[in-house]
C-alpha positions in Angstrom: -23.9 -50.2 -97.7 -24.3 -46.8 -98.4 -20.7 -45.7 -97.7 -19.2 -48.3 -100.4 -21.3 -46.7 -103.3 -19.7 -43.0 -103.2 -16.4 -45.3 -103.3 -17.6 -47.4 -105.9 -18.5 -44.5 -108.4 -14.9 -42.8 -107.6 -13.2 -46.7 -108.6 -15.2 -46.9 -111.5 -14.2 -42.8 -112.4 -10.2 -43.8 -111.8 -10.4 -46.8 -113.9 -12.2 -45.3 -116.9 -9.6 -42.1 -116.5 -6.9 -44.7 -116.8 -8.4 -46.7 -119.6 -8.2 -43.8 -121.4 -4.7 -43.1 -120.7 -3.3 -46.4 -121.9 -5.5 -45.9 -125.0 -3.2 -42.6 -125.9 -0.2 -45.4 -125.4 -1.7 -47.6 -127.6 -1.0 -47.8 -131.4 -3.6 -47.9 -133.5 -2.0 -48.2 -136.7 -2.5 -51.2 -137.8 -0.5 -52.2 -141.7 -2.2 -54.9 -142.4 -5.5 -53.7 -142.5 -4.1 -51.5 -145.0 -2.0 -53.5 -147.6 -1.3 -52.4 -151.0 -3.1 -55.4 -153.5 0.1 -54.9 -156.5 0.2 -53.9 -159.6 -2.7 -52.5 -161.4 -3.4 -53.0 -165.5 -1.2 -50.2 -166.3 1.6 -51.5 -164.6 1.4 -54.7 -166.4 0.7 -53.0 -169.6 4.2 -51.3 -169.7 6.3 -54.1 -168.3 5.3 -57.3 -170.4 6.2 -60.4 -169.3 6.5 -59.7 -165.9 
């Protein structure tokens, strides 16, 4: 039993190194979490009727 947990720790240090490899792959930008909500009251000021 006491052989497994050195090999344990080094699994556990190999997956959380390549975790953070795929997290550099990853895009984080994300659009809709940053959409533009239109026109403001200035806009609609100088274009009536629209």
């Amino acid at each position: 039993m006491l052989a497994i947990q050195p090999l344990l720790r080094r699994l556990t240090e190999i997956v959380t190194r390549w975790q953070g490899l795929l997290d550099l792959g990853r895009n984080r930008y994300r659009p809709e979490l940053h959409y533009m909500r239109g026109p403001g009251p200035k806009w609609h000021a100088k274009h009536p009727g629209t």
